[in-house]
mmCIF file as gemmi writes it, N, C-alpha and C atoms, coordinates in Angstrom:
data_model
loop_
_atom_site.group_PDB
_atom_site.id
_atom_site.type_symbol
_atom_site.label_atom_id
_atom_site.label_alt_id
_atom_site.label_comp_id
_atom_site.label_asym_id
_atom_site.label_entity_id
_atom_site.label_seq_id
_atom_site.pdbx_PDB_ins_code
_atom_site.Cartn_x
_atom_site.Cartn_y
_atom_site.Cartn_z
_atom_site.occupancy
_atom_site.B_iso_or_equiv
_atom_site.pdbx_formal_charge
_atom_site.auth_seq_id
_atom_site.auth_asym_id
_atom_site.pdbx_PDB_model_num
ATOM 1 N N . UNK Axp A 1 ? 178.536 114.991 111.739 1 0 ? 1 A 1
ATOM 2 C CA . UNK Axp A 1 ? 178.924 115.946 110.731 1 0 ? 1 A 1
ATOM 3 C C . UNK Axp A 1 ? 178.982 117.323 111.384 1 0 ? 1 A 1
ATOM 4 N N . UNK Axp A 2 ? 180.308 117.945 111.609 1 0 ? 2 A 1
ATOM 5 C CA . UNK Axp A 2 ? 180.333 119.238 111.536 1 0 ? 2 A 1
ATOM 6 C C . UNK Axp A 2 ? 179.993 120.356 111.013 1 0 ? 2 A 1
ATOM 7 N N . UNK Axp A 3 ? 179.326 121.271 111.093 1 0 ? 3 A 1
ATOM 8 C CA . UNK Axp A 3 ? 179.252 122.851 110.35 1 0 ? 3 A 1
ATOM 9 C C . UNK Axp A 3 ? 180.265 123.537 110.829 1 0 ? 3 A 1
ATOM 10 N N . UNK Axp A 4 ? 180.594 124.076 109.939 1 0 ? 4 A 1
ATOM 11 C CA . UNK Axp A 4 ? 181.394 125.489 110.293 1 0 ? 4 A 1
ATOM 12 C C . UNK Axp A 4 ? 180.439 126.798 110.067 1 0 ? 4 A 1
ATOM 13 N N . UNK Axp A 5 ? 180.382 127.303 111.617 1 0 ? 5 A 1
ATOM 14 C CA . UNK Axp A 5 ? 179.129 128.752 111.239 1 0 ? 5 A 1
ATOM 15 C C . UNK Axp A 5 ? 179.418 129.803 110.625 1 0 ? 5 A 1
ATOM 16 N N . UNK Axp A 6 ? 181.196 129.86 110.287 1 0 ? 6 A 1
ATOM 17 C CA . UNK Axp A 6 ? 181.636 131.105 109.671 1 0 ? 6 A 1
ATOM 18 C C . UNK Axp A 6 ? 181.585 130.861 108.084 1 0 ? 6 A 1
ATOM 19 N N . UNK Axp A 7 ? 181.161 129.618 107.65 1 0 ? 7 A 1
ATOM 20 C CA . UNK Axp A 7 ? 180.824 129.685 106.297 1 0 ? 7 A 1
ATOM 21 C C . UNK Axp A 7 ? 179.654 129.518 105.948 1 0 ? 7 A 1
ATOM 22 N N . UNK Axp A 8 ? 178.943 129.189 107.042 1 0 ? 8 A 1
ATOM 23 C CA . UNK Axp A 8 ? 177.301 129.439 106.939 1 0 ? 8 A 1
ATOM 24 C C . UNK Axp A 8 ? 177.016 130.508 106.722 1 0 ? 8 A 1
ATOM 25 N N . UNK Axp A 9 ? 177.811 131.56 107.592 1 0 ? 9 A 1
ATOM 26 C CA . UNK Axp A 9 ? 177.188 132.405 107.708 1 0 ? 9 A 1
ATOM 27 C C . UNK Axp A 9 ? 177.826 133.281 105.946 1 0 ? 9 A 1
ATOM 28 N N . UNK Axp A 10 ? 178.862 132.979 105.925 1 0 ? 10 A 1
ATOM 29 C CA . UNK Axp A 10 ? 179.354 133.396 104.42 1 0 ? 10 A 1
ATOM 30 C C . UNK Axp A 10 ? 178.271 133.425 103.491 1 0 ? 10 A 1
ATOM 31 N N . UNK Axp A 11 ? 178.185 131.64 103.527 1 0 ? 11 A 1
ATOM 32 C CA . UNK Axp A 11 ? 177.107 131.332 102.347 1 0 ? 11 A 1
ATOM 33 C C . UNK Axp A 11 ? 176.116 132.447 102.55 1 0 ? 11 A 1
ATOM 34 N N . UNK Axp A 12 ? 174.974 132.261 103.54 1 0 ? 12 A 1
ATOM 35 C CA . UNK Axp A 12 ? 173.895 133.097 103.678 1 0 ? 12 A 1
ATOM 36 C C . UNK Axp A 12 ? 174.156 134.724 102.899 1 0 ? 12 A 1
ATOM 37 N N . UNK Axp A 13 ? 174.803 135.191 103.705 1 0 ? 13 A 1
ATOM 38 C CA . UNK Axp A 13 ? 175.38 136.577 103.364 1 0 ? 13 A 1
ATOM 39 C C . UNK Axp A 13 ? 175.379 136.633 101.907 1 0 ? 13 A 1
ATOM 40 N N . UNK Axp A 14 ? 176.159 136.042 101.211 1 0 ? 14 A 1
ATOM 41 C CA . UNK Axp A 14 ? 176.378 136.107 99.615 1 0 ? 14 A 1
ATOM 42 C C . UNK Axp A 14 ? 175.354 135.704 99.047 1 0 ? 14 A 1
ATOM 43 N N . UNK Axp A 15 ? 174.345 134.698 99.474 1 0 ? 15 A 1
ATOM 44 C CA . UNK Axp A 15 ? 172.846 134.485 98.842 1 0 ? 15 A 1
ATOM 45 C C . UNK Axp A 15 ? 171.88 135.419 99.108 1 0 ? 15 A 1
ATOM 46 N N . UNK Axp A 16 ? 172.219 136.371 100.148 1 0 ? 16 A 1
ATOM 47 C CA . UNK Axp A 16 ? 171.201 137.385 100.102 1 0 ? 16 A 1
ATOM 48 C C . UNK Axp A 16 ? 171.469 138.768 99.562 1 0 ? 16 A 1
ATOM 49 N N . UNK Axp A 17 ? 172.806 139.079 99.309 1 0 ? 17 A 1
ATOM 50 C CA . UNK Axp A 17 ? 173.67 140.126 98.839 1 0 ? 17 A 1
ATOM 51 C C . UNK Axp A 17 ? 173.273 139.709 97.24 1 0 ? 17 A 1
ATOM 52 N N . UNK Axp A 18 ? 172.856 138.346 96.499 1 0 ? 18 A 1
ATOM 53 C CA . UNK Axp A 18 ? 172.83 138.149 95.138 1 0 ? 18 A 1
ATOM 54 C C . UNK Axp A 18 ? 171.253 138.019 94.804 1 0 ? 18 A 1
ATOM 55 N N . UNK Axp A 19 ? 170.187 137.922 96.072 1 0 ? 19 A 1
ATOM 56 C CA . UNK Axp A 19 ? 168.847 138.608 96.29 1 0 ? 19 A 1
ATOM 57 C C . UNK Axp A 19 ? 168.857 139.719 96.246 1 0 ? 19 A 1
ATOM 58 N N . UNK Axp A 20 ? 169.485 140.317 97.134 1 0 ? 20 A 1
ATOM 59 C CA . UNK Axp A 20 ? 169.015 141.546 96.819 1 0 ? 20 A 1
ATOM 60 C C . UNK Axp A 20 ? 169.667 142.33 95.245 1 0 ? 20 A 1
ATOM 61 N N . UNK Axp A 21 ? 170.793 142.377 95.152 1 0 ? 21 A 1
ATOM 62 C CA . UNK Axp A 21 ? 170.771 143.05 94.008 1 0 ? 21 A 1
ATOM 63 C C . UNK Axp A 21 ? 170.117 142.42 92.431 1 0 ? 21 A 1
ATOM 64 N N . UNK Axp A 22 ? 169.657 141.46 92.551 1 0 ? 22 A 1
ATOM 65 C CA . UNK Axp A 22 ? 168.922 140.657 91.396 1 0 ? 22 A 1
ATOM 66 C C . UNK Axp A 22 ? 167.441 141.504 91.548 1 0 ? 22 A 1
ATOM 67 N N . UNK Axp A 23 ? 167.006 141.675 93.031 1 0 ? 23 A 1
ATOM 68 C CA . UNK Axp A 23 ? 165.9 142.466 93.045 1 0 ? 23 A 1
ATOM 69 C C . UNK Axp A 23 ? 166.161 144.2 92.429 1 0 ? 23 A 1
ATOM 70 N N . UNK Axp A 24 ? 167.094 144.533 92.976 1 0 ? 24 A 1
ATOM 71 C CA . UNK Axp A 24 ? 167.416 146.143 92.641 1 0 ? 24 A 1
ATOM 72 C C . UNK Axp A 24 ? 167.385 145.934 91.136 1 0 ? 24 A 1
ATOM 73 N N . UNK Axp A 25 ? 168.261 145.292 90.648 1 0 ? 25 A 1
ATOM 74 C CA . UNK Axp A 25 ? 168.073 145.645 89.361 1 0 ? 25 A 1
ATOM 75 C C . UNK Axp A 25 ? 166.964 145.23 88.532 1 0 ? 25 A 1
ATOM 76 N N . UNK Axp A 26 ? 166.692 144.292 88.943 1 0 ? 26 A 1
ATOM 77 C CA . UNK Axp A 26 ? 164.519 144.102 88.065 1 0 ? 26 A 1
ATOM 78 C C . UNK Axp A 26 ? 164.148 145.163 88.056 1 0 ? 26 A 1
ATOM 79 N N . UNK Axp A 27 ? 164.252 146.031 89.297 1 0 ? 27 A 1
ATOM 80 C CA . UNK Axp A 27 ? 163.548 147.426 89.384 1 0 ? 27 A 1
ATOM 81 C C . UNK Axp A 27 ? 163.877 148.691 88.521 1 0 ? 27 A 1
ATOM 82 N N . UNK Axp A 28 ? 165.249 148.905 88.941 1 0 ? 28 A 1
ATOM 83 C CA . UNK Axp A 28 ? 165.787 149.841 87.707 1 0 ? 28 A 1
ATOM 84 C C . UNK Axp A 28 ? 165.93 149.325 86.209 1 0 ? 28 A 1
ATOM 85 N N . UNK Axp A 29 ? 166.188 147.909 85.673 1 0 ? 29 A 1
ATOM 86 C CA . UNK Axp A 29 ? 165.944 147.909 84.579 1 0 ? 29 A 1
ATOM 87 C C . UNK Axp A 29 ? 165.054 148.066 83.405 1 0 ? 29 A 1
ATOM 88 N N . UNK Axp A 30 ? 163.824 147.771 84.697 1 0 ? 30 A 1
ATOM 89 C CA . UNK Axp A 30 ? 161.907 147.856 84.311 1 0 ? 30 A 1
ATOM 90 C C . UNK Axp A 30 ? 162.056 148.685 83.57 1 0 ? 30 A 1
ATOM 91 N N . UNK Axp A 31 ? 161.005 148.877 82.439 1 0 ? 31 A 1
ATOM 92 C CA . UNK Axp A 31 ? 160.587 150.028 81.476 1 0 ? 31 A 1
ATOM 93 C C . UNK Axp A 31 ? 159.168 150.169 81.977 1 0 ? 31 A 1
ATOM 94 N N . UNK Axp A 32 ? 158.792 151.746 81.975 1 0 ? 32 A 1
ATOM 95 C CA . UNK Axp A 32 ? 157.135 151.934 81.856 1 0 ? 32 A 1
ATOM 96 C C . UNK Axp A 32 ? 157.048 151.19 80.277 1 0 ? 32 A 1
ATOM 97 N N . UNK Axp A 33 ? 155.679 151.158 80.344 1 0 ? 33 A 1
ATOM 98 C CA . UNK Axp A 33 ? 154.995 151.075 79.161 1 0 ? 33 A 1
ATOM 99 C C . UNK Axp A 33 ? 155.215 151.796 78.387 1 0 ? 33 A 1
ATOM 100 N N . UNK Axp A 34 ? 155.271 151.644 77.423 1 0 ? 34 A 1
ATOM 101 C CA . UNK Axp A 34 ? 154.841 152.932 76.04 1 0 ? 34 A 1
ATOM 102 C C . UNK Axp A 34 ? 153.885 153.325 75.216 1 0 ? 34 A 1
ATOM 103 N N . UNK Axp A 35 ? 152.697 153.243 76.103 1 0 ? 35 A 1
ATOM 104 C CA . UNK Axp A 35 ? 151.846 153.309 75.246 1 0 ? 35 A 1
ATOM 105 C C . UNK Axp A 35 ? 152.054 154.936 74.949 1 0 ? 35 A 1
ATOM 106 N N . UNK Axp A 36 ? 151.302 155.708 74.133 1 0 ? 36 A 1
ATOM 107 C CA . UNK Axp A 36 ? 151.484 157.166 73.812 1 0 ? 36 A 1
ATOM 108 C C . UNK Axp A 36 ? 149.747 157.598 73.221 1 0 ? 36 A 1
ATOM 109 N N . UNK Axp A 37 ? 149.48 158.501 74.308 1 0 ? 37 A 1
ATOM 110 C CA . UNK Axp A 37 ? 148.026 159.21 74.287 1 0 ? 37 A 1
ATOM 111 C C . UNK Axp A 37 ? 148.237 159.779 72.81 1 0 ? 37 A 1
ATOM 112 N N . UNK Axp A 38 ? 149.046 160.019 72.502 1 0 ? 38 A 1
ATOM 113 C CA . UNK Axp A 38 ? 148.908 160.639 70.956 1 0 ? 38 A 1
ATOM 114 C C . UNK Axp A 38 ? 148.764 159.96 69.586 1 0 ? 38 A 1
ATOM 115 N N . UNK Axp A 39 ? 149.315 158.45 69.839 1 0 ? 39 A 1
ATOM 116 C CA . UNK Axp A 39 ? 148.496 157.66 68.934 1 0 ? 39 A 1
ATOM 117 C C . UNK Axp A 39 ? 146.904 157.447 69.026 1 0 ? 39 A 1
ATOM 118 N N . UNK Axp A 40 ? 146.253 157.644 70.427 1 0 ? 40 A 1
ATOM 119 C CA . UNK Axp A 40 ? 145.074 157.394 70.55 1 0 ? 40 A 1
ATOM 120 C C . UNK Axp A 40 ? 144.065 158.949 69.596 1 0 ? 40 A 1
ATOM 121 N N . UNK Axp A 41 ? 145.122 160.037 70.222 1 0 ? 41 A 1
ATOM 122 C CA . UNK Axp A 41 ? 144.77 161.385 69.041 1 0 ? 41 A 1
ATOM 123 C C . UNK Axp A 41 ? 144.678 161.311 67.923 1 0 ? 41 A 1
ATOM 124 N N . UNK Axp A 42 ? 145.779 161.087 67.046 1 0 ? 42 A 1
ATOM 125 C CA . UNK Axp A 42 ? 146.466 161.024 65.908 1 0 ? 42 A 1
ATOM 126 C C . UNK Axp A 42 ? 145.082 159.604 65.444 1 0 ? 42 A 1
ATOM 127 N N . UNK Axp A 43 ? 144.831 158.912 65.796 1 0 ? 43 A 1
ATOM 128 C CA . UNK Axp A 43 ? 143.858 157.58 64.983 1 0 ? 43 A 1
ATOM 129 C C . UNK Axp A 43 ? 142.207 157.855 65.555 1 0 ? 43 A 1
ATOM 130 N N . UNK Axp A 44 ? 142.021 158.618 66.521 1 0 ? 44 A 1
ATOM 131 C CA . UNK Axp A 44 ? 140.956 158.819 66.654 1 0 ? 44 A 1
ATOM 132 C C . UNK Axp A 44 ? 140.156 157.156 67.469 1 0 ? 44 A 1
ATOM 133 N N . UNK Axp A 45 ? 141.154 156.548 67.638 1 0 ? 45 A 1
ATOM 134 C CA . UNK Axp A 45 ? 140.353 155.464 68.761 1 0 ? 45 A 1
ATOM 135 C C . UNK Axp A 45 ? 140.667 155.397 70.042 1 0 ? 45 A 1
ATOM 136 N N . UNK Axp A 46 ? 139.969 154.404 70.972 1 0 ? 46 A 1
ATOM 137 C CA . UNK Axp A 46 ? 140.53 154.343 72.349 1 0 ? 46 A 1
ATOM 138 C C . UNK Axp A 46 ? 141.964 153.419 72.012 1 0 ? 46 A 1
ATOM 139 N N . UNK Axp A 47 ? 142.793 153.694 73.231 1 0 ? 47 A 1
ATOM 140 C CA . UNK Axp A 47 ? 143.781 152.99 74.089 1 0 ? 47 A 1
ATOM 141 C C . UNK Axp A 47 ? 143.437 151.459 73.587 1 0 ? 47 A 1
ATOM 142 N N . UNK Axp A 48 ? 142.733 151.074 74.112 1 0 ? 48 A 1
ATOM 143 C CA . UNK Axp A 48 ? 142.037 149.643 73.946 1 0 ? 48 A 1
ATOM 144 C C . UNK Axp A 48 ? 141.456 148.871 72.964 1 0 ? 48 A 1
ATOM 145 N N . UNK Axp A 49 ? 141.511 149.801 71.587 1 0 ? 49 A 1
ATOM 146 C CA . UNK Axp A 49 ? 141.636 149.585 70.34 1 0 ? 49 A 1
ATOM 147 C C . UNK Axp A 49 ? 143.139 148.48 70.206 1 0 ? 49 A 1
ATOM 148 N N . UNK Axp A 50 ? 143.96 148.912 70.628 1 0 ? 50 A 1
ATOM 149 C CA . UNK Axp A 50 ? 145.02 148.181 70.386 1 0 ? 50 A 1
ATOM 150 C C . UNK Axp A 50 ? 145.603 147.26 71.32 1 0 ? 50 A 1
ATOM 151 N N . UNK Axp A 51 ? 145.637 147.938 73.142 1 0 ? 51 A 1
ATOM 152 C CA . UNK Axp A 51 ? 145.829 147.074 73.798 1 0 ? 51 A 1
ATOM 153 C C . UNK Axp A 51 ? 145.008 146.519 74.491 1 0 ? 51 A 1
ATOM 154 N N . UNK Axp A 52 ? 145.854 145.206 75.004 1 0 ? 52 A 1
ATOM 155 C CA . UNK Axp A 52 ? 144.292 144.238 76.13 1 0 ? 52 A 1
ATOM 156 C C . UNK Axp A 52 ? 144.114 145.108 77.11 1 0 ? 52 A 1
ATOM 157 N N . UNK Axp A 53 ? 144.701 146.16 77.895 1 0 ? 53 A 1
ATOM 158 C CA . UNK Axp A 53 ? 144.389 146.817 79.206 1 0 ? 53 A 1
ATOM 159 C C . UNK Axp A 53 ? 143.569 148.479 78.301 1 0 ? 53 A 1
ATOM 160 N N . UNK Axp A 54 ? 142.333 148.569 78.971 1 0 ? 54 A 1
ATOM 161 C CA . UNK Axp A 54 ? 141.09 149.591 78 1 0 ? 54 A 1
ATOM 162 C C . UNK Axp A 54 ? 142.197 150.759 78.07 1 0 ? 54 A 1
ATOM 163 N N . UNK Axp A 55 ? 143.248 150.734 79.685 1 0 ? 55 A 1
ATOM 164 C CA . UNK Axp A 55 ? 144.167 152.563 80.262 1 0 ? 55 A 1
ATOM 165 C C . UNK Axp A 55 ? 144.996 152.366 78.808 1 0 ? 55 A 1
ATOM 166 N N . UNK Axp A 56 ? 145.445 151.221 77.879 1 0 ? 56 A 1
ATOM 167 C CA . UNK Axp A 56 ? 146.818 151.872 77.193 1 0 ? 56 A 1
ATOM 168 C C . UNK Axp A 56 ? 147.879 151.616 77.626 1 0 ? 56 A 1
ATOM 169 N N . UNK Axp A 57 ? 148.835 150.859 77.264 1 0 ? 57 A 1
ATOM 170 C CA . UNK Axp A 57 ? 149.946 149.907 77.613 1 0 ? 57 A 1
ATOM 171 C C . UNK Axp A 57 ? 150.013 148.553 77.82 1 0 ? 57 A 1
ATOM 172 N N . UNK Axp A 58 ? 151.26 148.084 77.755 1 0 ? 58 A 1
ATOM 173 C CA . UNK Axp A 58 ? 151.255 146.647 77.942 1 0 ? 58 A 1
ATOM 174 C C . UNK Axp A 58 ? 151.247 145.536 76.601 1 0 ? 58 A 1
ATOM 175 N N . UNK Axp A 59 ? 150.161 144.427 76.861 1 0 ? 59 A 1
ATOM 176 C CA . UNK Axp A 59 ? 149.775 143.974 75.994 1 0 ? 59 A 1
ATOM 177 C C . UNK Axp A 59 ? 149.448 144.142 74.778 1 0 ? 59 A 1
ATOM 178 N N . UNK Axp A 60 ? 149.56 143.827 73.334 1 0 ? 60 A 1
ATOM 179 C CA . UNK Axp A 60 ? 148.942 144.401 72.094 1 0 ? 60 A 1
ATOM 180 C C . UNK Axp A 60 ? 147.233 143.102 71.924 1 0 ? 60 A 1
ATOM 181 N N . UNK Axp A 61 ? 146.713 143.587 71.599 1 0 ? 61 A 1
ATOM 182 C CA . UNK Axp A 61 ? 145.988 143.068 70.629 1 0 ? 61 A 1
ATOM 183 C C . UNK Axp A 61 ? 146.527 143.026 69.233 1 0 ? 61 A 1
ATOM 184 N N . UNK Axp A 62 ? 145.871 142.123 68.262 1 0 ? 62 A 1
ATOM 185 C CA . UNK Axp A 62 ? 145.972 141.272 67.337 1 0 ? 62 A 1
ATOM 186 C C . UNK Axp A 62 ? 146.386 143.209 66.49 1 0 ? 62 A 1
ATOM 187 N N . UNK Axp A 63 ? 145.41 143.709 66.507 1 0 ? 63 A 1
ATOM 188 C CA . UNK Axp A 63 ? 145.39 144.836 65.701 1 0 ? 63 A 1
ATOM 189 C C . UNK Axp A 63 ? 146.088 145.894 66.081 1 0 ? 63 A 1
ATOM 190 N N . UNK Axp A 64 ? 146.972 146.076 67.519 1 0 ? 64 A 1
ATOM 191 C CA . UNK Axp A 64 ? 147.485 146.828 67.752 1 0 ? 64 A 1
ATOM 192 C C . UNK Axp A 64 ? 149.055 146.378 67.256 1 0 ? 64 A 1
ATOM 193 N N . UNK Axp A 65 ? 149.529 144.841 66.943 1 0 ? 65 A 1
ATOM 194 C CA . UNK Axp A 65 ? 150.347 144.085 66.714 1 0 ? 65 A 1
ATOM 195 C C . UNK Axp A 65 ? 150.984 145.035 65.336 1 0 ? 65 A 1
ATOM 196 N N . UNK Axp A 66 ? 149.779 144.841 64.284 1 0 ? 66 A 1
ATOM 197 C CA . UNK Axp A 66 ? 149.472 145.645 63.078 1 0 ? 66 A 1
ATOM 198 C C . UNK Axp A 66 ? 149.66 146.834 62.879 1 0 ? 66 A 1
ATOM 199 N N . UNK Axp A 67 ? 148.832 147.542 64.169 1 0 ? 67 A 1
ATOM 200 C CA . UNK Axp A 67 ? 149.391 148.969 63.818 1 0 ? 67 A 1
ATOM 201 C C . UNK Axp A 67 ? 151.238 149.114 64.503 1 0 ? 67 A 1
ATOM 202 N N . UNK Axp A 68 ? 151.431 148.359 65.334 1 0 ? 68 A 1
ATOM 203 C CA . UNK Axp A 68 ? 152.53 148.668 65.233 1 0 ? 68 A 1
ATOM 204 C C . UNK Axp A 68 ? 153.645 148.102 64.271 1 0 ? 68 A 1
ATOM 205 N N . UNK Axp A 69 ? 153.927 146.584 63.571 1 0 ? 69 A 1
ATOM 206 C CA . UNK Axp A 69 ? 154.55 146.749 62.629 1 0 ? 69 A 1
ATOM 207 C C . UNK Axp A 69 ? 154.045 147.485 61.184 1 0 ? 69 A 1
ATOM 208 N N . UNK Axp A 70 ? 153.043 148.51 60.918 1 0 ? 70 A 1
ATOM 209 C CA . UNK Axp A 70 ? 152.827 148.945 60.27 1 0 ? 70 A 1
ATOM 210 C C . UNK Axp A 70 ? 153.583 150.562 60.063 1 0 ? 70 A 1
ATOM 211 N N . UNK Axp A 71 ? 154.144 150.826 61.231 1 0 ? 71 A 1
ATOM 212 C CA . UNK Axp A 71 ? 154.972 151.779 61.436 1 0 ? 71 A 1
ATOM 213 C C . UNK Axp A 71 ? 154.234 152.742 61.954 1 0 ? 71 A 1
ATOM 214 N N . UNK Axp A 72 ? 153.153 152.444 63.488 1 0 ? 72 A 1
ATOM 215 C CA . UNK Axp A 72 ? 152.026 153.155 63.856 1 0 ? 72 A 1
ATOM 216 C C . UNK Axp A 72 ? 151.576 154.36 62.966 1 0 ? 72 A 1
ATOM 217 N N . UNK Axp A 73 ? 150.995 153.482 61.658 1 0 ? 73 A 1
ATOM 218 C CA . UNK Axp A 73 ? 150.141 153.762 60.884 1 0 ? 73 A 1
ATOM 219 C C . UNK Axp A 73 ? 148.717 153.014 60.837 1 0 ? 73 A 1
ATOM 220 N N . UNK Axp A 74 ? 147.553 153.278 60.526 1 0 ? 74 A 1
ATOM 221 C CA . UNK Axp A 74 ? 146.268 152.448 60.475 1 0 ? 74 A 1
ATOM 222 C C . UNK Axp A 74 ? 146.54 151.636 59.561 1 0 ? 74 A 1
ATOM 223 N N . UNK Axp A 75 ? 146.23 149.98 59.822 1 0 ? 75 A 1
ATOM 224 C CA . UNK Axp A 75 ? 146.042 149.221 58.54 1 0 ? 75 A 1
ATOM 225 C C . UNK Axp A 75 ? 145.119 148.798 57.617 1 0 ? 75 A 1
ATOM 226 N N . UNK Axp A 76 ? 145.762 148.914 56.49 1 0 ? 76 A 1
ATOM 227 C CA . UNK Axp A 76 ? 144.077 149.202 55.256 1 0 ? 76 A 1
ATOM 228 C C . UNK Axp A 76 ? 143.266 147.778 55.61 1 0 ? 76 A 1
């Protein structure tokens, strides 16, 4: 069985040209977090009241779930 190296080398080229920009864009599409120090003001609790990480962002807890479809308002 023959190879041809000029389509090896094609292939390769175009599988790493569709690596790399699959990587570039994960990167630029990323969002920070949103958590916002001013809900932690505005309610008077920690960060970690709502999310699993104590800094604020990311994950919700059960009750941060709440305050946010509550329209980050406290729920009665």
């Amino acid at each position: 069985m023959k190879v041809d190296a000029k389509k090896v080398f094609v292939f390769v080229c175009g599988a790493a040209t569709a690596i790399l920009i699959a990587g570039t864009m994960s990167v630029i599409v990323s969002q920070p977090a949103s958590a916002k120090p001013e809900f932690a003001a505005q309610t008077g609790k920690p960060c970690g009241e709502c999310h699993q990480n104590p800094a604020g962002g990311g994950a919700l807890k059960p009750f941060g779930e709440k305050f946010k479809a509550n329209g980050f308002k406290l729920p009665k």
